[in-house]
N, C-alpha and C positions, 0 to 999 in steps of 0.2 A: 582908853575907856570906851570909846565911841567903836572900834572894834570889837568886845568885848559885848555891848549893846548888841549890836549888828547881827554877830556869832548866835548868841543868845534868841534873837529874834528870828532868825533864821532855823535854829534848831526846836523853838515853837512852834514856829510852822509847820514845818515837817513831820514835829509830835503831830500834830492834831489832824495833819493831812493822812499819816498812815494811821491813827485812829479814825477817820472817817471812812480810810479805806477798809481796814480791819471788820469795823462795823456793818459796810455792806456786805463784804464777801459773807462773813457771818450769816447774814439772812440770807442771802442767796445760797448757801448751803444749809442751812435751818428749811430753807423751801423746799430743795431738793430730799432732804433728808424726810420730809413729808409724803412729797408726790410719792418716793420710793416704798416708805409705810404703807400709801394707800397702796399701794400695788401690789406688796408683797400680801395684802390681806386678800386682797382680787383673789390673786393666783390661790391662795390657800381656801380661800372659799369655792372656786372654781374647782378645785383637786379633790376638796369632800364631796360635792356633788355630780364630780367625775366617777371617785369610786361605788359612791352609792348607786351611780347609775352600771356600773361593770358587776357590782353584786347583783342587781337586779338582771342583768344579761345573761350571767351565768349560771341562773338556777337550773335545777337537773331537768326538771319537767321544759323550758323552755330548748334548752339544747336538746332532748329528745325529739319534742316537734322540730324544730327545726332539720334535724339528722332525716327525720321520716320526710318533712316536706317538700324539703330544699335538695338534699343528698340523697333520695328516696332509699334512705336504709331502713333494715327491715331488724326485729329484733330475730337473736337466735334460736334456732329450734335443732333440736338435734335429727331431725330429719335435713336439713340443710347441712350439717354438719362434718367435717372429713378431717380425720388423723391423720396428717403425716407421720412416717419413721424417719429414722434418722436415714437410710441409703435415700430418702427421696422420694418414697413410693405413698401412694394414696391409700388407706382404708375407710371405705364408709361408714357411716357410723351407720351401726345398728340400731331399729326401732323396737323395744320391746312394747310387747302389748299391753296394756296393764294388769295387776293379775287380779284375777274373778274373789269377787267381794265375797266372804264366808257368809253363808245363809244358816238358817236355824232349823232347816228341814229335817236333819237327823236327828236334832236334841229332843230329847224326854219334855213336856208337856211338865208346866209346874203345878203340882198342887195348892190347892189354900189350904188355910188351917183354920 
């Protein structure tokens, strides 16, 4: 009987030891599982006002100045302009003049009524 006690009291122990352990690891994974939440919100909030600030970067008017400022590019004109063919060779491009605005020097004079 006195074994049987013993057994007994011993495996109480041990219940209550690996529920004590049980229960810490618990929260110390319940913490971690915290910290991690907060973090993953960081990151996620970091990431929206990461794009927001790449949409902001990339509008057209800013990358134009920028191309003019920085890359001193110049927009195209067709006096700048050259066709290659296909063997390789260069043609310039042609400027035409514009053509002369019709005037009303020949038309007939209107009447009133």
């Amino acid at each position: 009987m006195a074994r049987l006690n013993l057994l007994l009291l011993l495996s109480v122990l041990a219940t209550a030891l690996l529920l004590v352990h049980t229960q810490y690891r618990s929260r110390q994974l319940f913490t971690e599982m915290e910290r991690v939440n907060n973090e993953s919100h960081r990151l996620e909030v970091e990431y929206e006002r990461l794009q927001v600030e790449k949409r902001a970067q990339a509008t057209p008017l800013r990358v134009e100045k920028l191309a003019k400022e920085q890359l001193k590019m110049t927009t195209t004109t067709p006096a700048i302009t050259l066709y290659v063919r296909q063997d390789g060779s260069v043609i310039p491009a042609v400027v035409s003049a514009a053509p002369p605005l019709p005037t009303n020097a020949g038309a007939p004079a209107r009447k009133g009524h």
